[in-house]
C-alpha positions as CSV (number, residue, x, y, z in Angstrom):
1,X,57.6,22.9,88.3
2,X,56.7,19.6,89.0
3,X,58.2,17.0,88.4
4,X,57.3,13.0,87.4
5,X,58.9,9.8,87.5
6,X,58.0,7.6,84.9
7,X,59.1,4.3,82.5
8,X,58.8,4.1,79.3
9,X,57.8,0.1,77.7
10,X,56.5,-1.7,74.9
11,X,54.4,-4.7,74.3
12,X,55.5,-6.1,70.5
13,X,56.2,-2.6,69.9
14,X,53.2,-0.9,71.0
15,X,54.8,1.8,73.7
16,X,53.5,3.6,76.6
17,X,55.0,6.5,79.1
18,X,53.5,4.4,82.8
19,X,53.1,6.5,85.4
20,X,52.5,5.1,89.2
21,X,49.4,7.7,90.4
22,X,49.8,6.0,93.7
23,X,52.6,8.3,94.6
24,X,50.9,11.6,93.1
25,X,47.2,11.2,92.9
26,X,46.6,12.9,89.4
27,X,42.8,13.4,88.8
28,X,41.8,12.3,85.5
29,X,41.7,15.6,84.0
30,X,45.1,16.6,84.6
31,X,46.2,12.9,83.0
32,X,44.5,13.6,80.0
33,X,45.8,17.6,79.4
34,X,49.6,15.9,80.2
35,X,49.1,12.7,77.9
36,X,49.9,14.8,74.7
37,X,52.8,16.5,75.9
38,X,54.6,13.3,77.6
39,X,53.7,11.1,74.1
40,X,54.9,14.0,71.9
41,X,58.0,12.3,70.1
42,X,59.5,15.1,69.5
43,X,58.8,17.6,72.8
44,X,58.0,14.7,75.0
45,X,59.1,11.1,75.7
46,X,56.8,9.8,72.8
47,X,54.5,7.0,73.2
48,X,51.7,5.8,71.7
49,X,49.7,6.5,74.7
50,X,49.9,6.6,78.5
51,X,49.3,4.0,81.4
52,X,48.6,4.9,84.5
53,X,48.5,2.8,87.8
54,X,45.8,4.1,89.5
55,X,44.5,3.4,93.7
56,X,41.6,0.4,93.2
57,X,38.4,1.8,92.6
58,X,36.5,-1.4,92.7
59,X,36.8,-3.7,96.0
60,X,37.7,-6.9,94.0
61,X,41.0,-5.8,92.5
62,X,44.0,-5.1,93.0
63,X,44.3,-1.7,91.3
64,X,42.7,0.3,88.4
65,X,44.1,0.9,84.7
66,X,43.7,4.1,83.5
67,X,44.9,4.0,79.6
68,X,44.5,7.3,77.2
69,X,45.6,7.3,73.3
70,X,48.7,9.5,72.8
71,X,46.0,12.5,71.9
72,X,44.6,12.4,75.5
73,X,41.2,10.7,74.1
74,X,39.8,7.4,76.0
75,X,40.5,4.3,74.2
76,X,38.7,2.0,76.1
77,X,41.0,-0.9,76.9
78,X,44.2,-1.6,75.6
79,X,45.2,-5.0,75.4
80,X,49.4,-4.3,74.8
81,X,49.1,-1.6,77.2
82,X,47.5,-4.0,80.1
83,X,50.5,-6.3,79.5
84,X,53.0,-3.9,79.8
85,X,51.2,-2.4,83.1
86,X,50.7,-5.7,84.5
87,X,54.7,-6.6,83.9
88,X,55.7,-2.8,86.1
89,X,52.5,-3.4,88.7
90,X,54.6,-6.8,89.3
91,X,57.9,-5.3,89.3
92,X,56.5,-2.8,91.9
93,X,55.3,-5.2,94.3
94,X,52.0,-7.1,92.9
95,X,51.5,-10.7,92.6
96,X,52.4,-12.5,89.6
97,X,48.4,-13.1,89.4
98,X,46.4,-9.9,89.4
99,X,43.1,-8.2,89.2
100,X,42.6,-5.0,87.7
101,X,39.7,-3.0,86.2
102,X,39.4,-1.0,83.0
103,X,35.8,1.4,83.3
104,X,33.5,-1.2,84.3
105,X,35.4,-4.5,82.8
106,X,37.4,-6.2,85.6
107,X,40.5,-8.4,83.9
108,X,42.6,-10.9,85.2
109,X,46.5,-11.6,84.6
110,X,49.3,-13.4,84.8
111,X,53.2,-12.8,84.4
112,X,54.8,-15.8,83.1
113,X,58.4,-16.3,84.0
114,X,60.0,-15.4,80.1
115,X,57.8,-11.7,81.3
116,X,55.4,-12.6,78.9
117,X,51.9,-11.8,79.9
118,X,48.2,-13.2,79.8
119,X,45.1,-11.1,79.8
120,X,41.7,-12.5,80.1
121,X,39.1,-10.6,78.7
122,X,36.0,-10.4,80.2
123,X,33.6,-9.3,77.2
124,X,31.5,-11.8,75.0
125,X,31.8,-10.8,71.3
126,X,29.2,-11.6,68.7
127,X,30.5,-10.6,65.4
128,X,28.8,-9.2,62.3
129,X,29.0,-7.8,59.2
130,X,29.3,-4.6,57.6
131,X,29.8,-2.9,54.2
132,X,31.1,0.7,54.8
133,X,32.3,2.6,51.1
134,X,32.8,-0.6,49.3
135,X,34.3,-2.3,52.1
136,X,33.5,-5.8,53.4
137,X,34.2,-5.5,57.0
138,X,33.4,-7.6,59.9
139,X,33.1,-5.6,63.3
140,X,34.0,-7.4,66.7
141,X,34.5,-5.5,69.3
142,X,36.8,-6.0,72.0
143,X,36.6,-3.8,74.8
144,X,37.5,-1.4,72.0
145,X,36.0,-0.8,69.0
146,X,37.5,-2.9,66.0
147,X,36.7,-3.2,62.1
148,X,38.4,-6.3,60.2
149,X,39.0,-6.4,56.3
150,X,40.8,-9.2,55.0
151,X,43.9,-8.5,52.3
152,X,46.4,-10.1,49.9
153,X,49.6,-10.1,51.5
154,X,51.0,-7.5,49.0
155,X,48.1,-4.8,50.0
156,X,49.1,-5.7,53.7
157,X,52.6,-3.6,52.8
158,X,50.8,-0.7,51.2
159,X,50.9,1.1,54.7
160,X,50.3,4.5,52.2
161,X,47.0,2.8,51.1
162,X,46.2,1.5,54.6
163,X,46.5,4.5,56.3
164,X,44.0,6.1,53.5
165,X,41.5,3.3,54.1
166,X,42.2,3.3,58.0
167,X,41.5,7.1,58.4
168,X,38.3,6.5,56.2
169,X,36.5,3.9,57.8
170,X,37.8,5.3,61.4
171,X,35.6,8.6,60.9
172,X,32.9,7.1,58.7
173,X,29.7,8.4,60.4
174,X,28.1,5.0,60.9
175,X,31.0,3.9,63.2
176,X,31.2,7.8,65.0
177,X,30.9,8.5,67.6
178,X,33.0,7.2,68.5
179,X,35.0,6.2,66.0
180,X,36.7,2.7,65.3
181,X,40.1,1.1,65.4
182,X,40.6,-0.8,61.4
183,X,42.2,-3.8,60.7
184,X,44.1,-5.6,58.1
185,X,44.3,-8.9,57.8
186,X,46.8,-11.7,56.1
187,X,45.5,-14.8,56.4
188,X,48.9,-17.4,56.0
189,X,47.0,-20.6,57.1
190,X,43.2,-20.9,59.5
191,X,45.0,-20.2,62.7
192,X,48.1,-18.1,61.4
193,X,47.6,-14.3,60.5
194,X,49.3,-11.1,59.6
195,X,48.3,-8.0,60.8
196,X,48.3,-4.4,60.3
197,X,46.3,-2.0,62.6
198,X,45.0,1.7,62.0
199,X,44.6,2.9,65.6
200,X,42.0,5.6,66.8
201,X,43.4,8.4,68.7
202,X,46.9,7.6,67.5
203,X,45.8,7.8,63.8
204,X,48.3,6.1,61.6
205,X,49.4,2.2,62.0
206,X,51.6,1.2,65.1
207,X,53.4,-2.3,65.5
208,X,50.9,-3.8,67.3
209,X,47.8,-3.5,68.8
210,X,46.5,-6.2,71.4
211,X,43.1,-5.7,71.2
212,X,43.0,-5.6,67.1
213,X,45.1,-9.2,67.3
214,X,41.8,-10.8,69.9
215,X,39.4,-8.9,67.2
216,X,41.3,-10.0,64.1
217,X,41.4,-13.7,65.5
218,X,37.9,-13.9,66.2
219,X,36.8,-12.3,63.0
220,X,38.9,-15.0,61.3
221,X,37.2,-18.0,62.8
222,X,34.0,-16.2,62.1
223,X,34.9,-15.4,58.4
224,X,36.2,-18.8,58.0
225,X,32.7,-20.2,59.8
226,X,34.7,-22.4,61.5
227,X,33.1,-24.1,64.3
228,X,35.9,-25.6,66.9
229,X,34.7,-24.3,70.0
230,X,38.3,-23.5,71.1
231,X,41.2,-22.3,69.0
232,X,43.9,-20.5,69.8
233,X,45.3,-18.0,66.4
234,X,49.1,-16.7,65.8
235,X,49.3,-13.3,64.9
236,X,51.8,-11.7,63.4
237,X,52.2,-7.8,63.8
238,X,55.2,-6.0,62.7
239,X,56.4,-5.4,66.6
240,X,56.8,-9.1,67.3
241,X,53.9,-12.0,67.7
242,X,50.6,-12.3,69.7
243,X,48.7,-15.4,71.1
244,X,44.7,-14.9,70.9
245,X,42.6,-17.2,72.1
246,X,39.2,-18.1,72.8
247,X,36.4,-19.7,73.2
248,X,33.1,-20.0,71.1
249,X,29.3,-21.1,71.1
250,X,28.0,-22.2,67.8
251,X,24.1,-22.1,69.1
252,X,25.2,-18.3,69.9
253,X,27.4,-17.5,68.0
254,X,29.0,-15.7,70.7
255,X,32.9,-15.7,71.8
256,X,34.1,-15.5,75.1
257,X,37.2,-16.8,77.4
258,X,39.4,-14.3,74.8
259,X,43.0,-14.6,75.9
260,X,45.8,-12.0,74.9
261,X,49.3,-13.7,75.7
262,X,52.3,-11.2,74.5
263,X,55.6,-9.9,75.1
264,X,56.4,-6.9,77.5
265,X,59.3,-5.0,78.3
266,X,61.2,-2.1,80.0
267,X,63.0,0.2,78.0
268,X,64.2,3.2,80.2
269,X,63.0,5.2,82.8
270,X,63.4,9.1,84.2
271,X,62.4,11.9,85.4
272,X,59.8,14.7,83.2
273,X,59.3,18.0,84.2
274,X,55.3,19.6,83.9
């Protein structure tokens, strides 16, 4: 029986089972048939997905991220998930500045000394809109796939109705495959949201989702047709707060420069048994 040392953290909520692959040298299919076991909350250590720091596969950085959802499925990146891995990759030896590559995507980071944590995302986003079963969505994608509705503050607490709408939109054919992550979104003030997110491969809402909070900022300026060429939004999730930031071309219409600055913490560690 084999046995596996891991930690268990949370970015505003969102949390992960990490595992360092540098001591064990998993292939990737035996990380995804163990994902669902280790994020089982009830047989397992429960997550809402798994990190994994993984040898460099790219010359330029310091190590890979591999990140699957708590069903074993690729979620692309993971913007709560980088901050936590960033935070242990530190912890275990890495600069407080770092490189690291998600696929193809190579990201930079910092650790700031409160632990918080930046991510700089290296995708330009050009949003548009869609109308999916009624709905008047705006998709920006993030690394990840994102859909954003905007809601009163009172439908923003329906999480019965949100998960109905969520699972809808996340397996309408026109965003499959392969599916989308759906956002709600509160808006208190221009650069002040709420937000709820309906994650793929999780499939219900978690506290927070990083990647949602850049796509949910940017859909915001976008809906708002707002036209500073920097701005930096406040997002509220129910794990805590995000920073997203970024920068935009009006001739374009294109944003890029997206910053992801968050919380991340440790909350236990120990031993699981294969």
């Amino acid at each position: 029986m084999e046995e596996i040392k891991f930690h268990k953290m949370q970015g505003a909520g969102n949390d992960f089972v990490v595992i360092d692959n540098r001591e064990y040298g998993f292939s990737l299919d035996e990380i995804i048939k163990f994902t669902p076991k280790l994020c089982d909350r009830k047989f397992g250590i429960g997550g809402d997905g798994m990190l994994v720091l993984q040898p460099s596969e790219k010359q330029e950085v310091d190590y890979t991220m591999i990140y699957r959802n708590a069903d074993g499925s690729d979620a692309g990146m993971c913007g709560n998930g980088a901050r936590c891995l960033v935070l242990f990759a530190f912890k275990n030896g890495f600069n407080a500045t770092q490189t690291f590559n998600v696929h193809d995507n190579v990201y930079e980071a910092e650790v700031h000394g409160d632990n918080s944590v930046s991510i700089h995302f290296p995708v330009h986003v050009q949003p548009k809109k869609r109308t999916l079963n009624g709905f008047d969505l705006i998709q920006a994608d993030t690394a990840t796939e994102h859909l954003i509705t905007f809601v009163s503050e009172e439908k923003l607490e329906d999480e019965k109705e949100l998960v109905s709408t969520g699972s809808e939109l996340r397996y309408h054919p026109e965003v499959n495959p392969p599916g989308s992550n759906v956002n709600f979104v509160y808006a208190e003030s221009d650069q002040n949201i709420q937000l709820q997110t309906y994650e793929r491969g999780v499939e219900g809402l978690t506290l927070a989702c990083g990647t949602g909070a850049l796509a949910s900022a940017v859909a915001s300026h976008f809906h708002n047709q707002q036209q500073d060429k920097h701005a930096t939004y406040t997002v509220k999730v129910k794990g805590g707060t995000l920073k997203a930031s970024f920068d935009f071309t009006p001739d374009t219409s294109t944003y890029h420069q997206l910053i992801l600055t968050g919380p991340a913490h440790f909350v236990f560690e120990g031993i699981y048994s294969l």
